[in-house]
Biotite code that builds the C-alpha atoms (Angstrom):
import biotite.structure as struc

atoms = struc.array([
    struc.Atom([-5.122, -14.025, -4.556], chain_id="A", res_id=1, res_name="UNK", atom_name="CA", element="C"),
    struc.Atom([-2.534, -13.083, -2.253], chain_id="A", res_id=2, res_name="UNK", atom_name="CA", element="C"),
    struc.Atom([-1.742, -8.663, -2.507], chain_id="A", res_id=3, res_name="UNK", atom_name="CA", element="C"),
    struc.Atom([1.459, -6.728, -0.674], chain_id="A", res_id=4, res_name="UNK", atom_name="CA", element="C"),
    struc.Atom([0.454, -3.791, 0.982], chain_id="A", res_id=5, res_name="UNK", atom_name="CA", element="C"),
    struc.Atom([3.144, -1.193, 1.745], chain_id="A", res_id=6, res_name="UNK", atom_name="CA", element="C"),
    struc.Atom([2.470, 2.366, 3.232], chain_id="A", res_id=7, res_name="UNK", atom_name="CA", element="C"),
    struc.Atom([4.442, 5.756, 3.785], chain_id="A", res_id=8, res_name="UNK", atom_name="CA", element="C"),
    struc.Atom([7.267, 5.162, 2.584], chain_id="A", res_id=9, res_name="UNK", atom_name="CA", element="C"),
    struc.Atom([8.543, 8.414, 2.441], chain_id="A", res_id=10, res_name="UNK", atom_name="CA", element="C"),
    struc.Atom([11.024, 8.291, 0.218], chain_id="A", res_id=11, res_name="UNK", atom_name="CA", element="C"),
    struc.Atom([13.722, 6.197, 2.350], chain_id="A", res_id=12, res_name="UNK", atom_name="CA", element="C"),
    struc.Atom([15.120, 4.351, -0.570], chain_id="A", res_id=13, res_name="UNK", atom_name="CA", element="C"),
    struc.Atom([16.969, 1.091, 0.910], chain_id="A", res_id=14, res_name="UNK", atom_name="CA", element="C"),
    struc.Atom([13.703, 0.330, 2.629], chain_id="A", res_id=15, res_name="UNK", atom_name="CA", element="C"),
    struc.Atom([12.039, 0.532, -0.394], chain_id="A", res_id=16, res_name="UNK", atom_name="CA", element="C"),
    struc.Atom([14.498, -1.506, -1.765], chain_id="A", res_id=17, res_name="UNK", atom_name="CA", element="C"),
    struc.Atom([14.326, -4.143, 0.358], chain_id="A", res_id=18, res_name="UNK", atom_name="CA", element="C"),
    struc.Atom([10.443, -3.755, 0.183], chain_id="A", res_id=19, res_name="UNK", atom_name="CA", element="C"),
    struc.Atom([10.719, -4.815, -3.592], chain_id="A", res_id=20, res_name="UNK", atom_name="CA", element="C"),
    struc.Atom([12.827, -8.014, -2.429], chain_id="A", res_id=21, res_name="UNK", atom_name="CA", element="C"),
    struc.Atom([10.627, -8.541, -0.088], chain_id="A", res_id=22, res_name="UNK", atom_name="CA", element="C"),
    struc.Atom([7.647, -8.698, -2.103], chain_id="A", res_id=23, res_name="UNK", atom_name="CA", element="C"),
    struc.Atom([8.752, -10.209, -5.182], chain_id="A", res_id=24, res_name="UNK", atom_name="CA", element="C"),
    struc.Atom([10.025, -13.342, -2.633], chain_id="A", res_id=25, res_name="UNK", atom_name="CA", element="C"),
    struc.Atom([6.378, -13.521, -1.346], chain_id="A", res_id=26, res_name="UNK", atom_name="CA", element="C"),
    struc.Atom([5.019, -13.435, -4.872], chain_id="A", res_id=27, res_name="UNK", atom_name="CA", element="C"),
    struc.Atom([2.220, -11.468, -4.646], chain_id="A", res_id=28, res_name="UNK", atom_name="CA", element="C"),
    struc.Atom([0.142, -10.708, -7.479], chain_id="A", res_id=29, res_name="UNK", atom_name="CA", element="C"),
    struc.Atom([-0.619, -7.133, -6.881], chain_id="A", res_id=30, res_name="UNK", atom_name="CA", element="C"),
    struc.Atom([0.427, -4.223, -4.762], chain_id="A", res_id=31, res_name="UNK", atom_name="CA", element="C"),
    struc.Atom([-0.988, -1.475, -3.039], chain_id="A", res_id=32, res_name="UNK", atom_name="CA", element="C"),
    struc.Atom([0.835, 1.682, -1.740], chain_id="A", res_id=33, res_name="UNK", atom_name="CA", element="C"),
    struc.Atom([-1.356, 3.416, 0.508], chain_id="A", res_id=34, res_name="UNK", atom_name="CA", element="C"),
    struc.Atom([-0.061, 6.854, 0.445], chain_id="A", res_id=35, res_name="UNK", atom_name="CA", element="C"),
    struc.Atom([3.324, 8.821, 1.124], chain_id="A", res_id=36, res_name="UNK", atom_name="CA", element="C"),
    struc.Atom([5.617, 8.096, -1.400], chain_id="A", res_id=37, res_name="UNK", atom_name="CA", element="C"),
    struc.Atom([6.588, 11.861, -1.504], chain_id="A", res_id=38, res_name="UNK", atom_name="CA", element="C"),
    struc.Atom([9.198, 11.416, -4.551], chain_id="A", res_id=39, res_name="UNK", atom_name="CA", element="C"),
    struc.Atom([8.768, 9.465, -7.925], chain_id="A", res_id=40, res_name="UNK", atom_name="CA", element="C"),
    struc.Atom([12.313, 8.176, -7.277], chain_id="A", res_id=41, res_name="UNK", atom_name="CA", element="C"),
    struc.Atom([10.339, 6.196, -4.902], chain_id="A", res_id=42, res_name="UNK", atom_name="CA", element="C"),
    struc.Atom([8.315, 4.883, -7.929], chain_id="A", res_id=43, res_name="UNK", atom_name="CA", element="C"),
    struc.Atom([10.959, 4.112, -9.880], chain_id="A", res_id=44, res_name="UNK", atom_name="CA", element="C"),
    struc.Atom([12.775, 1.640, -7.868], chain_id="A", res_id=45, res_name="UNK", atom_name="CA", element="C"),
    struc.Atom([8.468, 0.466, -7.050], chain_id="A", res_id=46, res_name="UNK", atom_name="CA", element="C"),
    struc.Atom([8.774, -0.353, -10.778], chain_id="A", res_id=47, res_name="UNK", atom_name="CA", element="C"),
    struc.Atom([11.381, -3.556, -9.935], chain_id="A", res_id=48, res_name="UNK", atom_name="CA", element="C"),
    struc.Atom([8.395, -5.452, -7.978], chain_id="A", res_id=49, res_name="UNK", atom_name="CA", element="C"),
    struc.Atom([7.234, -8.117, -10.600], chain_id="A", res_id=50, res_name="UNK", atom_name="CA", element="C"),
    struc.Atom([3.509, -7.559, -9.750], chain_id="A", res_id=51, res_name="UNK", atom_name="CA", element="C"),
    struc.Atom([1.134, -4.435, -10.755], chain_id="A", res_id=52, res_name="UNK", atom_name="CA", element="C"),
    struc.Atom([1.172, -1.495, -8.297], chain_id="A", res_id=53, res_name="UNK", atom_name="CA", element="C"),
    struc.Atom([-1.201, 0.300, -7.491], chain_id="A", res_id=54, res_name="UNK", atom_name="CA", element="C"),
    struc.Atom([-2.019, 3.195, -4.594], chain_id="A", res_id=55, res_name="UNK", atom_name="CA", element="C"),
    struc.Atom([-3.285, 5.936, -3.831], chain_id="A", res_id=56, res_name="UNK", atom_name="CA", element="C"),
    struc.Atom([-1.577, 10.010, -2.894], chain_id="A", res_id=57, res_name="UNK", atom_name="CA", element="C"),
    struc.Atom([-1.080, 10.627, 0.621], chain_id="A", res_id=58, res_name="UNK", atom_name="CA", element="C"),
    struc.Atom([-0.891, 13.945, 2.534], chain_id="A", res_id=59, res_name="UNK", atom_name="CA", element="C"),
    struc.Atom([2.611, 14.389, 1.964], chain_id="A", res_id=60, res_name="UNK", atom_name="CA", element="C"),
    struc.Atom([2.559, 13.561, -2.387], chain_id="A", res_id=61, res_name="UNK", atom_name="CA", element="C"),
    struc.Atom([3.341, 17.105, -2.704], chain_id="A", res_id=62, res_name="UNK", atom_name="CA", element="C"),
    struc.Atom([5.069, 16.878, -5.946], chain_id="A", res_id=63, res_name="UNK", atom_name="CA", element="C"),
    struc.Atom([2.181, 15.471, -8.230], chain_id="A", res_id=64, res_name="UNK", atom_name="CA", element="C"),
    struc.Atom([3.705, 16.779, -11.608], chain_id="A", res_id=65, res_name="UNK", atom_name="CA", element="C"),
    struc.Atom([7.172, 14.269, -11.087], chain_id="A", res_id=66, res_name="UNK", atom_name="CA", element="C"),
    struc.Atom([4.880, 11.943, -9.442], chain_id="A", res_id=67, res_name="UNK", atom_name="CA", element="C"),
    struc.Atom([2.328, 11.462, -12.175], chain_id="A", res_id=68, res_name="UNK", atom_name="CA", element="C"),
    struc.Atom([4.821, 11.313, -14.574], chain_id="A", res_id=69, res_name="UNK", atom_name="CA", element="C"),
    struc.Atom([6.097, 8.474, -12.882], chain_id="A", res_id=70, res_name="UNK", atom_name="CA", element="C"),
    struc.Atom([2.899, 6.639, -12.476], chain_id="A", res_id=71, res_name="UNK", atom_name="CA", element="C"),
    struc.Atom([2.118, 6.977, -16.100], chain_id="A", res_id=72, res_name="UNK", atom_name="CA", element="C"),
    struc.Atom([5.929, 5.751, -17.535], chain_id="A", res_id=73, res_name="UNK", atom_name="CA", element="C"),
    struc.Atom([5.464, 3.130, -15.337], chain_id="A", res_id=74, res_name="UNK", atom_name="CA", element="C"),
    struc.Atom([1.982, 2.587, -16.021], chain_id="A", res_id=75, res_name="UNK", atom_name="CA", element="C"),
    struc.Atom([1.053, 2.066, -12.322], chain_id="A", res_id=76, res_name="UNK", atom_name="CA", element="C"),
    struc.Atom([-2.716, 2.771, -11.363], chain_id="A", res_id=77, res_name="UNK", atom_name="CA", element="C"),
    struc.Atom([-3.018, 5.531, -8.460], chain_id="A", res_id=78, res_name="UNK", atom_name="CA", element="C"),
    struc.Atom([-5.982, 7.922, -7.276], chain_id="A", res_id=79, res_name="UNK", atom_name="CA", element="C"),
    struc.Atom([-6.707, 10.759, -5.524], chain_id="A", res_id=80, res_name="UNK", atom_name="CA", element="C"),
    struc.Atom([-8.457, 10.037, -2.860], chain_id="A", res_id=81, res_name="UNK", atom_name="CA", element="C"),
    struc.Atom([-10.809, 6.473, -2.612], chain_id="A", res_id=82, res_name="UNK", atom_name="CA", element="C"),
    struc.Atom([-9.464, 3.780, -4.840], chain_id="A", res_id=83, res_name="UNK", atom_name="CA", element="C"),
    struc.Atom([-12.193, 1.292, -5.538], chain_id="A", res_id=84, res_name="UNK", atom_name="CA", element="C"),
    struc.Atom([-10.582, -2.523, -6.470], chain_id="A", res_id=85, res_name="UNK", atom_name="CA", element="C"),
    struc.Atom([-12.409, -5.636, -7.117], chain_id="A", res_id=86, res_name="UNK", atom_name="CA", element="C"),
    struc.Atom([-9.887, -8.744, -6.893], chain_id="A", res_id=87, res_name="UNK", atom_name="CA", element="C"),
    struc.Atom([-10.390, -12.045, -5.943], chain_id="A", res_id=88, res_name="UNK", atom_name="CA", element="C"),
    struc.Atom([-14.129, -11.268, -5.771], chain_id="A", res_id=89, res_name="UNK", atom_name="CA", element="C"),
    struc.Atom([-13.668, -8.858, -2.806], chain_id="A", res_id=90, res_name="UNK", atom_name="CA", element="C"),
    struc.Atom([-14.384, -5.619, -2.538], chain_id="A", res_id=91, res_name="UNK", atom_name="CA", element="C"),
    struc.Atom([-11.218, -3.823, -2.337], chain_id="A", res_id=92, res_name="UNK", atom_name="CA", element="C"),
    struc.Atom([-10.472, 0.173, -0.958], chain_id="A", res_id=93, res_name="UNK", atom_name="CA", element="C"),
    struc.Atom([-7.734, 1.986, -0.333], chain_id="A", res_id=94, res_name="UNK", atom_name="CA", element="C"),
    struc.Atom([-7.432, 5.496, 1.437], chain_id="A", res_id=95, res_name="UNK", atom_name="CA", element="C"),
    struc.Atom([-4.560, 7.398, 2.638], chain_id="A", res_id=96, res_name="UNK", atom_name="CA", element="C"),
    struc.Atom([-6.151, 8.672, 6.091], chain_id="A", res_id=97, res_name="UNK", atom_name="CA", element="C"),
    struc.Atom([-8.398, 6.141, 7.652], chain_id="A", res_id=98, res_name="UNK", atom_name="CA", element="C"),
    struc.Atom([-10.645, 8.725, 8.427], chain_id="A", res_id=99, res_name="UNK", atom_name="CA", element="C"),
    struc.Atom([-11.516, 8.632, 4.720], chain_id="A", res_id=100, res_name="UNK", atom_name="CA", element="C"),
    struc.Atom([-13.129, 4.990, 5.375], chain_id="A", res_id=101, res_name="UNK", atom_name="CA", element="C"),
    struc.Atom([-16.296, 6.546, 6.897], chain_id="A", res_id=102, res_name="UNK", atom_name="CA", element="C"),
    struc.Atom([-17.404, 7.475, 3.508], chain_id="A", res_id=103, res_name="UNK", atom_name="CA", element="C"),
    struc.Atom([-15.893, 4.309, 1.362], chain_id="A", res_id=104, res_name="UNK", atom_name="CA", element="C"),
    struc.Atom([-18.953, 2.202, 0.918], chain_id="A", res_id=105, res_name="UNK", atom_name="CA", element="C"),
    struc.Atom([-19.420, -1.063, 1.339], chain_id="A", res_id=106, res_name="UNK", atom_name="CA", element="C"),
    struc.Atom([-15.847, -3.199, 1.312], chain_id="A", res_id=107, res_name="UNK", atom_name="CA", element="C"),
    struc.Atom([-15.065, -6.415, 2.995], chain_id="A", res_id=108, res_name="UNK", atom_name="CA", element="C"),
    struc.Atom([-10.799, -5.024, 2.929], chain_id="A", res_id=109, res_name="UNK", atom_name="CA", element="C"),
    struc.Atom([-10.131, -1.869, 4.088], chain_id="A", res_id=110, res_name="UNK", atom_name="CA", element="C"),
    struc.Atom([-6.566, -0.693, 3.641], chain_id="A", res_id=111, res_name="UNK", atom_name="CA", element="C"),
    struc.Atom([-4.760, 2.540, 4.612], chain_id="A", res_id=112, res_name="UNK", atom_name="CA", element="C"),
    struc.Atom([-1.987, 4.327, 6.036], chain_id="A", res_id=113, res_name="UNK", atom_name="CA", element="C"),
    struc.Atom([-0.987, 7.838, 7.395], chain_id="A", res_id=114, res_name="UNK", atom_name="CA", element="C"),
    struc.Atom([-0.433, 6.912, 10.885], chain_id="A", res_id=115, res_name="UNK", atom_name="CA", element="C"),
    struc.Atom([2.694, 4.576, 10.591], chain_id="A", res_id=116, res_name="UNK", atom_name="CA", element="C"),
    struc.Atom([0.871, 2.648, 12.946], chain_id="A", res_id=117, res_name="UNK", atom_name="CA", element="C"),
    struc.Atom([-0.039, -1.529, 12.402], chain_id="A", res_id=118, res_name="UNK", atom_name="CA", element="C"),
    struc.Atom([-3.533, -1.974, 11.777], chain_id="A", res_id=119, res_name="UNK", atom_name="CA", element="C"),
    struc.Atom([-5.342, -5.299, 11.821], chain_id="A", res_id=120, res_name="UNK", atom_name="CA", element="C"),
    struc.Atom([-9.158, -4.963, 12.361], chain_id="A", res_id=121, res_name="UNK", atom_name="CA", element="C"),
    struc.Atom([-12.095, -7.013, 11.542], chain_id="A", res_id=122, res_name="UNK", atom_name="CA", element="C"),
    struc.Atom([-15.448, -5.819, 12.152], chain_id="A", res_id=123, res_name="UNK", atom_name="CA", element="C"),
    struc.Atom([-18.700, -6.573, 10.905], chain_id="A", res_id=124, res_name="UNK", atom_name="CA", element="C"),
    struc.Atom([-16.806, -9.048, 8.282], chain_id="A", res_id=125, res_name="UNK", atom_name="CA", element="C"),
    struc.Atom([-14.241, -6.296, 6.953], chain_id="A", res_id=126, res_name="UNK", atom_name="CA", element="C"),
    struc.Atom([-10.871, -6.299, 7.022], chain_id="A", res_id=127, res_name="UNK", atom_name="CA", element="C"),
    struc.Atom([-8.767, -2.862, 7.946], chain_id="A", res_id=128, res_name="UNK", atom_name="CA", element="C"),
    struc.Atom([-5.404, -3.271, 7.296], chain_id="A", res_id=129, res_name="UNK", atom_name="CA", element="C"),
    struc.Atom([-2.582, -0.755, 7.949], chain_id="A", res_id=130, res_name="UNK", atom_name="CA", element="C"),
    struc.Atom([1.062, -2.093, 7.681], chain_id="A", res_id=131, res_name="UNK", atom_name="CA", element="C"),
    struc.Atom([2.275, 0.471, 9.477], chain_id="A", res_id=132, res_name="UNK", atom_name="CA", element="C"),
    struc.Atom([6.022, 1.517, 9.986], chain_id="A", res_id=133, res_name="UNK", atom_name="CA", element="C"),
    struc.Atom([7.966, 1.679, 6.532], chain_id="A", res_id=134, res_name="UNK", atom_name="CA", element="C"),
    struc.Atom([9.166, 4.787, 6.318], chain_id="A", res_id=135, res_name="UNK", atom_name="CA", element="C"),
    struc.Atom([12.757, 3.665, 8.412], chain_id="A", res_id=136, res_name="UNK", atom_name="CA", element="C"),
    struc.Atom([11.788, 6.123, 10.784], chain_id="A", res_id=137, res_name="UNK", atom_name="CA", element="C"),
    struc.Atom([12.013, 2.784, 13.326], chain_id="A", res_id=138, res_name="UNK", atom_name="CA", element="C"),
    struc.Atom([14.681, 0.778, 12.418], chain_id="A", res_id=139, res_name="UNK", atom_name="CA", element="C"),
    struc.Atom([13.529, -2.904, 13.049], chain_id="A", res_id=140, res_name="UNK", atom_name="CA", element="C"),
    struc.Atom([10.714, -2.177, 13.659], chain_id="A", res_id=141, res_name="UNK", atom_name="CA", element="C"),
    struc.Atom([9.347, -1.787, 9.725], chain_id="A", res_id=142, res_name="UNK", atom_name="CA", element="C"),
    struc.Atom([6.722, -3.605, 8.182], chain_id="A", res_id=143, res_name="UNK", atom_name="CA", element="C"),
    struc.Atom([4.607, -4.834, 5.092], chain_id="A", res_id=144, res_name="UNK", atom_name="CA", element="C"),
    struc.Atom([2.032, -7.199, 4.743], chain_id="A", res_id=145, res_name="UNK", atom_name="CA", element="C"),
    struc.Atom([0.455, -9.597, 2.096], chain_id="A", res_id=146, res_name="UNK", atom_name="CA", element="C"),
    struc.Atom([-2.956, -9.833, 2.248], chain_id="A", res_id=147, res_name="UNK", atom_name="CA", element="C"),
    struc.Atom([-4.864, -13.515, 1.060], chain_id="A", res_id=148, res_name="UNK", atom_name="CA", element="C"),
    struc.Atom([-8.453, -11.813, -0.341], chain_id="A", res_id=149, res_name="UNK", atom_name="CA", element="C"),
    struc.Atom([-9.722, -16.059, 0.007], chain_id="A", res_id=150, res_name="UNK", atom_name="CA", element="C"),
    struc.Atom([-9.122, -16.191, 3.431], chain_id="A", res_id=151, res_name="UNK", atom_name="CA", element="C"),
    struc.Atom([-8.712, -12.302, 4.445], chain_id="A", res_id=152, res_name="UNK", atom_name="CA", element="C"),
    struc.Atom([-5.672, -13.258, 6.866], chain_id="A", res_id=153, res_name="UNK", atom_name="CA", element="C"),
    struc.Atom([-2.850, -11.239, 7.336], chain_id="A", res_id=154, res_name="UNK", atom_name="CA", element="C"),
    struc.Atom([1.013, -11.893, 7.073], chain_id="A", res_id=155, res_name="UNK", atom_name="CA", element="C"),
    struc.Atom([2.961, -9.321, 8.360], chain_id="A", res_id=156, res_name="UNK", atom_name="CA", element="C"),
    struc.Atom([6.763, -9.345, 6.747], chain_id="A", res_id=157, res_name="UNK", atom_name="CA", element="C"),
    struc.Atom([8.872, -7.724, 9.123], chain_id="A", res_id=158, res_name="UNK", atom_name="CA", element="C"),
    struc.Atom([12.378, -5.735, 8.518], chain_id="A", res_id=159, res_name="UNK", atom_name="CA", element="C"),
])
């Protein structure tokens, strides 16, 4: 099972665009957002990928109300805080801050934002996985990734 991960994308809209593209070309079969969407216009152009999203809030999710609304009429899957996964037969979490891993159990993939900083880690036969830049805040220099839970290796998809 191959997933996207995308993180903090702060509502810049052609890079989420172009995130959808993106991911529908690798044809993953789920997605994670790991936090910082910050408007549910955000979600709705989310809602073109052709797999499942789900995610979790980040710091700067201030406006839960539109947000949630958007999640449900688009019948994504987000938390609060951890979300626990099992895909693939892997043990699956996803955080906003990666300071939130301390306390997330037991997981052989590890995935998070907040930092806009690429993260590939593996320690102790876990994968942490931060995608880093998406947010346009870099131009070039943004990033998602598609995670393969069989072999836990990481392709980074660059724009």
């Amino acid at each position: 099972m191959r997933i996207g991960v995308v993180s903090d994308t702060h509502n810049h809209l052609p890079n989420v665009r172009r995130i959808v593209e993106l991911l529908n070309a690798a044809r993953v079969e789920r997605v994670v957002h790991t936090g910082d969407i910050t408007q549910a216009k955000t979600l709705d152009v989310l809602a073109g990928l052709a797999a499942p999203l789900h995610g979790v809030f980040g710091n700067n999710d201030l406006e839960r109300d539109a947000l949630g609304a958007a999640i449900a009429r688009h019948r994504f899957q987000f938390a609060d805080g951890l979300l626990s996964l099992e895909w693939g037969g892997r043990r699956v979490g996803v955080v906003h801050d990666p300071r939130d891993l301390a306390t997330a159990g037991d997981l052989e993939v590890a995935l998070h934002g907040h930092t806009h900083r690429l993260t590939v880690e593996r320690a102790g036969g876990r994968l942490v996985f931060n995608p880093g830049e998406c947010a346009g805040h870099m131009a070039g220099r943004n990033t998602v990734g598609v995670v393969n839970l069989v072999t836990l290796e990481v392709e980074l998809l660059r724009f």
